[in-house]
N, CA and C atoms as a LAMMPS dump frame, in Angstrom:
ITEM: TIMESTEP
0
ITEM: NUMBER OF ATOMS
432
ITEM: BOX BOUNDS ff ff ff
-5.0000000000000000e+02 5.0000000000000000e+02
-5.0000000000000000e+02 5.0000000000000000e+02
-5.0000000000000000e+02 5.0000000000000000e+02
ITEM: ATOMS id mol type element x y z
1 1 1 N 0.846 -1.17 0
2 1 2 C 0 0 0
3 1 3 C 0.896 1.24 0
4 2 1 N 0.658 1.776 -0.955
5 2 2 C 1.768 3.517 -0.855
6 2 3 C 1.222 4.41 0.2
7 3 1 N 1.845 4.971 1.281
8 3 2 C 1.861 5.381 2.302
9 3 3 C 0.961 6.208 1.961
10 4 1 N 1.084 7.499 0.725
11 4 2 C -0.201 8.397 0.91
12 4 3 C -1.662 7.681 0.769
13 5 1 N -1.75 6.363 0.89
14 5 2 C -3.183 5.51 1.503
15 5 3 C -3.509 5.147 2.769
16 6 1 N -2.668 5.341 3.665
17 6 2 C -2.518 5.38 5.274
18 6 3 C -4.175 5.798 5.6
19 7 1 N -4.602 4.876 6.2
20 7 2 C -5.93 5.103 6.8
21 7 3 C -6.175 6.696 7.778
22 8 1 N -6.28 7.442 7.678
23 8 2 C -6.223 8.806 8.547
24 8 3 C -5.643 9.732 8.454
25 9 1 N -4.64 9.374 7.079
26 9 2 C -3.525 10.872 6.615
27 9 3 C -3.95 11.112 5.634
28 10 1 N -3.991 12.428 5.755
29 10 2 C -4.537 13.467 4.181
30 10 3 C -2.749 13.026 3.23
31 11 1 N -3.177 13.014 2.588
32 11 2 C -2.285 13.111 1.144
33 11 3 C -0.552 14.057 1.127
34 12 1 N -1.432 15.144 2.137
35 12 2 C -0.563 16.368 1.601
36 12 3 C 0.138 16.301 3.149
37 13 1 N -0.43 15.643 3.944
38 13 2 C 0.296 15.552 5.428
39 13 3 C 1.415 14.493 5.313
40 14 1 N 1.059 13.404 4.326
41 14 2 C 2.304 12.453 4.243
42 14 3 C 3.438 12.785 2.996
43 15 1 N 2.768 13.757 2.272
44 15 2 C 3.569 13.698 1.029
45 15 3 C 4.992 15.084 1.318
46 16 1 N 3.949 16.131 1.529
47 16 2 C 3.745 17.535 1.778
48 16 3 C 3.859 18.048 3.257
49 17 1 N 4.753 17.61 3.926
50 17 2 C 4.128 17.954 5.806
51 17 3 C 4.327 19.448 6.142
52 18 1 N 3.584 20.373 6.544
53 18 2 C 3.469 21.766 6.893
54 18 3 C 5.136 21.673 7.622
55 19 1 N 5.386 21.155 8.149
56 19 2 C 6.644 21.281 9.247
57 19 3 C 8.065 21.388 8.098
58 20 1 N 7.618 20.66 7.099
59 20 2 C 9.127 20.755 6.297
60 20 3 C 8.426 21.531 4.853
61 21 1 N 7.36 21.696 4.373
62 21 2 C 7.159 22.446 2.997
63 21 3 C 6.81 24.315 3.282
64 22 1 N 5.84 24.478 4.759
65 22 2 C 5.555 25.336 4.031
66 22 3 C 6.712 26.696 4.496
67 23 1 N 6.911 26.492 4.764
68 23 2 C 8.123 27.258 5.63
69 23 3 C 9.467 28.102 4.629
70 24 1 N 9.352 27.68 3.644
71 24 2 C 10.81 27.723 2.694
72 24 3 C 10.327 27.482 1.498
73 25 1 N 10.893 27.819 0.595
74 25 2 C 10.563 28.18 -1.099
75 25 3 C 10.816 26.396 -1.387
76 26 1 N 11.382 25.988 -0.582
77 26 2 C 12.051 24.292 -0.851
78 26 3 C 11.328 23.475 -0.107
79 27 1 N 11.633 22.195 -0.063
80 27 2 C 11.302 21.648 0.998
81 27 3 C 12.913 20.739 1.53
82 28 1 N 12.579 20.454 2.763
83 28 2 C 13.87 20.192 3.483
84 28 3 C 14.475 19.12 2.621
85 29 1 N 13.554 18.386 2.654
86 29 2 C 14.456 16.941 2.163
87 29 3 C 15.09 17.325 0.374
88 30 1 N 14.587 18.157 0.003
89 30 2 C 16.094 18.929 -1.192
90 30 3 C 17.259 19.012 -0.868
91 31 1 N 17.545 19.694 0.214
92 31 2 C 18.481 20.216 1.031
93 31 3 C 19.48 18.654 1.683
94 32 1 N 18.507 17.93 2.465
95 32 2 C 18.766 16.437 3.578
96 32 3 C 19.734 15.633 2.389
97 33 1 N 18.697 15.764 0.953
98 33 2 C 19.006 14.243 0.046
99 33 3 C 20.48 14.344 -0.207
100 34 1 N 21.149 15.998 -0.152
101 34 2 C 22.022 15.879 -0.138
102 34 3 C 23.074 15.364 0.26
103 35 1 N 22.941 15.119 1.625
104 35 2 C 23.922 14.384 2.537
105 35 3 C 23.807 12.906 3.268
106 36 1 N 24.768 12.501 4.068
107 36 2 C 24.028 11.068 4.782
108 36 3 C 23.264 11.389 5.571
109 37 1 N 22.747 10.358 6.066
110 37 2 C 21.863 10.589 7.228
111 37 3 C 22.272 11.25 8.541
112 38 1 N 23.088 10.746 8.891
113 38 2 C 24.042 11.78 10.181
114 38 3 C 24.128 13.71 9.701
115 39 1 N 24.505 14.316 8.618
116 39 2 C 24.724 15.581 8.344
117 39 3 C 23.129 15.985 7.973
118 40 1 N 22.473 14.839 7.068
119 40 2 C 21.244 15.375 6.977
120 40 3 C 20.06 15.523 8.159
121 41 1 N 20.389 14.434 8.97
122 41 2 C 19.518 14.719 10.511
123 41 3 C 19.834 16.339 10.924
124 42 1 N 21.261 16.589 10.861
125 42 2 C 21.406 17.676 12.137
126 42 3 C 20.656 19.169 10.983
127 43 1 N 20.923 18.674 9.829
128 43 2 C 19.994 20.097 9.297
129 43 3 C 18.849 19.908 9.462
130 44 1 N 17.793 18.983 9.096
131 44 2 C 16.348 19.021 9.218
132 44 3 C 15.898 19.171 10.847
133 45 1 N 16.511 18.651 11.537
134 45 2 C 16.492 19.342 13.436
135 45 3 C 16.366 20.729 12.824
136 46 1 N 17.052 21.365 12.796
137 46 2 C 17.469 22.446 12.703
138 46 3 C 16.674 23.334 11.748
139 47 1 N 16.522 23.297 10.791
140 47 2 C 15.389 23.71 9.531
141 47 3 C 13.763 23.698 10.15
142 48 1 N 13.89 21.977 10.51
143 48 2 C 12.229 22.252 11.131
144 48 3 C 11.89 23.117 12.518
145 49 1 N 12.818 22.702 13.227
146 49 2 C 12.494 22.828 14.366
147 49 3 C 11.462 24.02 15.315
148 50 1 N 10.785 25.189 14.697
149 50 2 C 10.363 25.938 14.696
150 50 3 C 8.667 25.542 14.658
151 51 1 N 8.557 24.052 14.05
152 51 2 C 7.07 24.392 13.067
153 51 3 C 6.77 22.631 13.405
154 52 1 N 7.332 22.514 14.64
155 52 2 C 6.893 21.259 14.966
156 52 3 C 6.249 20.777 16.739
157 53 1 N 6.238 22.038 17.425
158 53 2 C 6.273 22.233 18.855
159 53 3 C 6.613 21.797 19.852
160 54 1 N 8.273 21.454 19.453
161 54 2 C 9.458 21.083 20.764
162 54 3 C 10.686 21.804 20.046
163 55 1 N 10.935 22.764 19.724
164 55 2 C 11.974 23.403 19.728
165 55 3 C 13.327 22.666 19.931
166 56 1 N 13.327 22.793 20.815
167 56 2 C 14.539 22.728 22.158
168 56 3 C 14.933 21.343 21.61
169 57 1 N 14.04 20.593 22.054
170 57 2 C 13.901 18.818 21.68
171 57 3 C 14.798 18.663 19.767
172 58 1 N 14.594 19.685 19.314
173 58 2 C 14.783 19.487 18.074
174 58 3 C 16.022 20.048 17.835
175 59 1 N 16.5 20.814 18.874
176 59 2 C 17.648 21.451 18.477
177 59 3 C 18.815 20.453 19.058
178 60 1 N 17.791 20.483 20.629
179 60 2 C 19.301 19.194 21.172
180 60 3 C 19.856 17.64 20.302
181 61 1 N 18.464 17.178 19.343
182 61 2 C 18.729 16.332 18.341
183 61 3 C 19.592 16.472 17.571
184 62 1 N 19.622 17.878 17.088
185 62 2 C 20.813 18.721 16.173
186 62 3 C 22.416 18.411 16.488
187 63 1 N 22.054 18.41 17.546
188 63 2 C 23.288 18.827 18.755
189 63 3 C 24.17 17.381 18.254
190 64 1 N 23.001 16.613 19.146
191 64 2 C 23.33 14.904 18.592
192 64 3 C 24.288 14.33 17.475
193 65 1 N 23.77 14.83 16.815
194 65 2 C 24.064 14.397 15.343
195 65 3 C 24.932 15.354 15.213
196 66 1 N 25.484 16.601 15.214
197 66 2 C 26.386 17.027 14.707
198 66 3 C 27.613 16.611 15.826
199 67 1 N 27.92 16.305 16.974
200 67 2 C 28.884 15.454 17.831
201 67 3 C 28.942 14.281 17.093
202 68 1 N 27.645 13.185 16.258
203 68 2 C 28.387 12.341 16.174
204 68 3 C 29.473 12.86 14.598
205 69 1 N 28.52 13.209 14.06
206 69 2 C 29.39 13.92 12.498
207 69 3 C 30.667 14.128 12.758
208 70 1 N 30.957 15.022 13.992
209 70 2 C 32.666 15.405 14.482
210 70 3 C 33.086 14.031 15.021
211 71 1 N 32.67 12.839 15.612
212 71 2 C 33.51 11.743 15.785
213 71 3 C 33.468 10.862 14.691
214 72 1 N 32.906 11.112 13.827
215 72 2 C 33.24 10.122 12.691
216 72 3 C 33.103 10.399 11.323
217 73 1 N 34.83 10.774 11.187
218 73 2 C 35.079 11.594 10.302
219 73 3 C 34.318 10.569 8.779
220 74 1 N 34.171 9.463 8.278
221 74 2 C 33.709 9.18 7.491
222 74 3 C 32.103 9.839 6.844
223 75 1 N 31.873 10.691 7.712
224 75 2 C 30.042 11.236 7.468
225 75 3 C 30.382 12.276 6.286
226 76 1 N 29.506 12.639 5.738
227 76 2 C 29.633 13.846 4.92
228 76 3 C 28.549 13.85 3.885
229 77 1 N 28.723 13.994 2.696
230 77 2 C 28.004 14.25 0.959
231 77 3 C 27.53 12.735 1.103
232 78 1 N 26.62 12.685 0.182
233 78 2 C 26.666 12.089 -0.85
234 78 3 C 26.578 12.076 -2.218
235 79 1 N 25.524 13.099 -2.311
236 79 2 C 25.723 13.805 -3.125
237 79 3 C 26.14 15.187 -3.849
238 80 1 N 27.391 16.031 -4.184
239 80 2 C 27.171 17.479 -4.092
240 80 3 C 26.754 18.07 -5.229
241 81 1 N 26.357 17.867 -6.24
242 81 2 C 26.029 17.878 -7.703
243 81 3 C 23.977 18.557 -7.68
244 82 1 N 24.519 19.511 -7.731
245 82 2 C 23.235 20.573 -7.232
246 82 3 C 22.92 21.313 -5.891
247 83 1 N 23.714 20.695 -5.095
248 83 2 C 23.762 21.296 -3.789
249 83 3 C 23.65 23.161 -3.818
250 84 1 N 24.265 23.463 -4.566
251 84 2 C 24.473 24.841 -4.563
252 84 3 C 23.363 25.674 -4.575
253 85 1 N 22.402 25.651 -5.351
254 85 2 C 21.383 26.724 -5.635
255 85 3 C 20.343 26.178 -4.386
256 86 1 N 20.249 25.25 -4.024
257 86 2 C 19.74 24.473 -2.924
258 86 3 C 19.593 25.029 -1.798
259 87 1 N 20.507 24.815 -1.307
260 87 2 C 21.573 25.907 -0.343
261 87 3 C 21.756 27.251 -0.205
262 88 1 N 21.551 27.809 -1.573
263 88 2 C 21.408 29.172 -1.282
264 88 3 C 19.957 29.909 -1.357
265 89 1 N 19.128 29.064 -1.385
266 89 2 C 17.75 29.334 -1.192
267 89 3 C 17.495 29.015 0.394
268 90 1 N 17.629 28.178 0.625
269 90 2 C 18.11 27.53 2.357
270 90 3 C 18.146 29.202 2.925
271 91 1 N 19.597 29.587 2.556
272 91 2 C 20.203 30.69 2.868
273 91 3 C 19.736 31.561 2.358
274 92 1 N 19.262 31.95 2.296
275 92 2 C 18.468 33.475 1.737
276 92 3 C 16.712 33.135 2.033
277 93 1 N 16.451 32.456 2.345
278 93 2 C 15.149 32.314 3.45
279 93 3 C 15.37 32.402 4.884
280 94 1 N 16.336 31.53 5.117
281 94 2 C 16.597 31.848 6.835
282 94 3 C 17.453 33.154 6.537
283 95 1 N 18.14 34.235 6.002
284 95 2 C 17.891 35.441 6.049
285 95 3 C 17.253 36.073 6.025
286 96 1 N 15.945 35.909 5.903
287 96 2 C 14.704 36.692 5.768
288 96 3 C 13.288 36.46 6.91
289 97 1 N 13.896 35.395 7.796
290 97 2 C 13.133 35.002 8.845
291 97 3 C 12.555 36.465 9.493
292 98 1 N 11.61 36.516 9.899
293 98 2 C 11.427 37.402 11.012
294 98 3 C 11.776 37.449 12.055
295 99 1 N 11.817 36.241 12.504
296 99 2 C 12.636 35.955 14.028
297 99 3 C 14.151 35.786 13.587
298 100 1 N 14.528 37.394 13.863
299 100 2 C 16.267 37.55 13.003
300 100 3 C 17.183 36.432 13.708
301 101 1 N 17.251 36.184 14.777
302 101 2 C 18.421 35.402 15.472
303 101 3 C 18.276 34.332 15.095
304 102 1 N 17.105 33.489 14.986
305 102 2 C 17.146 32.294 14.727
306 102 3 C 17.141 32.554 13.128
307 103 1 N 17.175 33.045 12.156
308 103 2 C 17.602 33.266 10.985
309 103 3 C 19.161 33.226 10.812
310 104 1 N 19.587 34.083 11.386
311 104 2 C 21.205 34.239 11.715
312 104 3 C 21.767 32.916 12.137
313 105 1 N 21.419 32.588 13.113
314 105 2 C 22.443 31.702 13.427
315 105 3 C 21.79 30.402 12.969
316 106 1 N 20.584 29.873 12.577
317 106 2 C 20.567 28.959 11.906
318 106 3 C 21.179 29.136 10.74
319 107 1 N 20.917 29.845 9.619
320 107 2 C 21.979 30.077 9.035
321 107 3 C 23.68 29.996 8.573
322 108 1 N 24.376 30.421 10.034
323 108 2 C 25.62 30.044 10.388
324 108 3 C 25.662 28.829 10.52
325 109 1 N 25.015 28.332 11.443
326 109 2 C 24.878 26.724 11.84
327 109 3 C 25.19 25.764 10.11
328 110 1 N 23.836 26.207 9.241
329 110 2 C 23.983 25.634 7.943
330 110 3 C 25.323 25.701 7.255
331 111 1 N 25.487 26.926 7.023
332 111 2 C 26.593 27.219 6.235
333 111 3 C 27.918 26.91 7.221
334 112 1 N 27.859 26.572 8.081
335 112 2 C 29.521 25.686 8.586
336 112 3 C 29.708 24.571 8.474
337 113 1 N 28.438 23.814 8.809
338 113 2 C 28.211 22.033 8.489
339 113 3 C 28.6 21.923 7.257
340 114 1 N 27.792 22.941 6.247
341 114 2 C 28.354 22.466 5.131
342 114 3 C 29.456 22.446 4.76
343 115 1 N 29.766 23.957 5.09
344 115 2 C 31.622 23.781 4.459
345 115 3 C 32.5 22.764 4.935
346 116 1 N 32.125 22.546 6.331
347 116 2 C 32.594 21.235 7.517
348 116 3 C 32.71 20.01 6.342
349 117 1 N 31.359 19.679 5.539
350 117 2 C 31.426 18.645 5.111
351 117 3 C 32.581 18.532 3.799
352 118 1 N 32.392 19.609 3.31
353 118 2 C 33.055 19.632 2.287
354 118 3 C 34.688 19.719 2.259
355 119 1 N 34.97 19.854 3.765
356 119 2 C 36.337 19.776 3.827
357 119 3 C 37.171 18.343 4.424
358 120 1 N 38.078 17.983 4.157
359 120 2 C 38.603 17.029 4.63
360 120 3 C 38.822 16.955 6.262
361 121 1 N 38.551 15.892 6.952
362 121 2 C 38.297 15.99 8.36
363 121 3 C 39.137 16.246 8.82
364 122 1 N 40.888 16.327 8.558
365 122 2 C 41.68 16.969 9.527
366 122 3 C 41.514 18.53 9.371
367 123 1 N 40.826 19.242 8.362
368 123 2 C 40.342 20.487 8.799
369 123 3 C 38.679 21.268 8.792
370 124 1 N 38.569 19.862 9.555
371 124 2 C 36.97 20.749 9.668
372 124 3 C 36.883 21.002 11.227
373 125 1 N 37.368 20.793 12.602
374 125 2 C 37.452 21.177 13.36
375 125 3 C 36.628 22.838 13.511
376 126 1 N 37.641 24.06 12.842
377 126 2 C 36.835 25.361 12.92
378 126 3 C 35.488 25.274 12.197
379 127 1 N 34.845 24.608 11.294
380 127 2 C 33.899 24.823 11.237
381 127 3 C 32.669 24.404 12.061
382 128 1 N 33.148 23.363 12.692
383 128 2 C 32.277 22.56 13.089
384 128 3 C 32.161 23.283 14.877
385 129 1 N 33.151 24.057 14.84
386 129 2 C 33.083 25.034 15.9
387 129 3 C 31.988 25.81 16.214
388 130 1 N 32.413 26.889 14.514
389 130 2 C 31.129 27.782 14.517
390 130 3 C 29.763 27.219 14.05
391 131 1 N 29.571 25.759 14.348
392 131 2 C 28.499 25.499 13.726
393 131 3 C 27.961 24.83 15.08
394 132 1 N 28.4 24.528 16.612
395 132 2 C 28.305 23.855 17.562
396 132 3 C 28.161 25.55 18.355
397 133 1 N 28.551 26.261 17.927
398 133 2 C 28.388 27.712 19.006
399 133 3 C 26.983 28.33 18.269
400 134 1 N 26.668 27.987 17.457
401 134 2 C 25.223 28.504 16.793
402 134 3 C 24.386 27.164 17.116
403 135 1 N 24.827 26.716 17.071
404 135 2 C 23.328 25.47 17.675
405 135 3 C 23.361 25.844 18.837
406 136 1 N 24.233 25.985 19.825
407 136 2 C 24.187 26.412 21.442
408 136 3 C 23.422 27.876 21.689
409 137 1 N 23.244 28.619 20.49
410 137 2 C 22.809 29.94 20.619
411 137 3 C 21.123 29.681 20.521
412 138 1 N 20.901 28.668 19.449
413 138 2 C 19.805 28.451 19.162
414 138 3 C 18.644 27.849 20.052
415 139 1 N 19.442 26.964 21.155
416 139 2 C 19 26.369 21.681
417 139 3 C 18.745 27.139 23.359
418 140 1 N 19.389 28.131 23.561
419 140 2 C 19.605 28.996 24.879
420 140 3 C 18.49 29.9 24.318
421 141 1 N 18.221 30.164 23.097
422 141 2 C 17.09 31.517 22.79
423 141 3 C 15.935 30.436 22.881
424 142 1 N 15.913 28.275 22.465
425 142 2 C 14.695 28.094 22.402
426 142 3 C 13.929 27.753 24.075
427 143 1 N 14.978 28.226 24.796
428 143 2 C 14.596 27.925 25.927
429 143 3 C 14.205 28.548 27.125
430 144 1 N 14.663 29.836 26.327
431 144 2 C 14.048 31.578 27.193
432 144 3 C 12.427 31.666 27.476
């Protein structure tokens, strides 16, 4: 049975979920398919986390996954072959958030993982810095 036949889900809740489409010109999993599952968890934490009602819960998941990403340097791409315009829609929506901080530093957060990924693991250390001090920012504002 194809899931959008699920006895009790509208179509557009399994296909389409408000938490990852309506939010962004994209939808997350554009952004996720890019990477493994470990780099793509800690962005969709992070992307949704606003539009699902545990914040916090979603950020410390973030958290998760980007510690394990820094212990095992094998995580990264899988695919980078379109990533770009992807990404900069990503980025130029969470610049335009209304809620500026969590625009900002989700933002930062994005754009360090990524470069993180894209660099070879004996130098992703600084990114993964500024990308562990913006999840910590994110998560101290979701808890005010």
């Amino acid at each position: 049975m194809p899931i959008s036949e699920v006895a009790g889900a509208s179509k557009e809740a399994v296909n389409h979920p408000s938490h990852y489409a309506a939010h962004y010109r994209r939808e997350v999993i554009e952004l996720t398919s890019h990477f493994d599952f470990t780099t793509g968890n800690a962005l969709k934490y992070v992307l949704r986390c606003r539009f699902k009602g545990r914040p916090t819960e979603d950020l410390q998941k973030a958290h998760w996954y980007l510690n394990y990403f820094s212990d095992h340097p094998e995580s990264g791409f899988l695919k980078s072959e379109g990533l770009e315009p992807v990404l900069a829609d990503f980025l130029t929506d969470l610049a335009n958030q209304k809620d500026q901080l969590f625009g900002e530093e989700a933002g930062r957060f994005v754009r360090n993982l990524v470069a993180a990924v894209q660099l070879a693991p004996e130098f992703r250390a600084p990114e993964l810095e500024a990308a562990k001090t913006a999840l910590e920012t994110l998560i101290k504002a979701s808890e005010a």
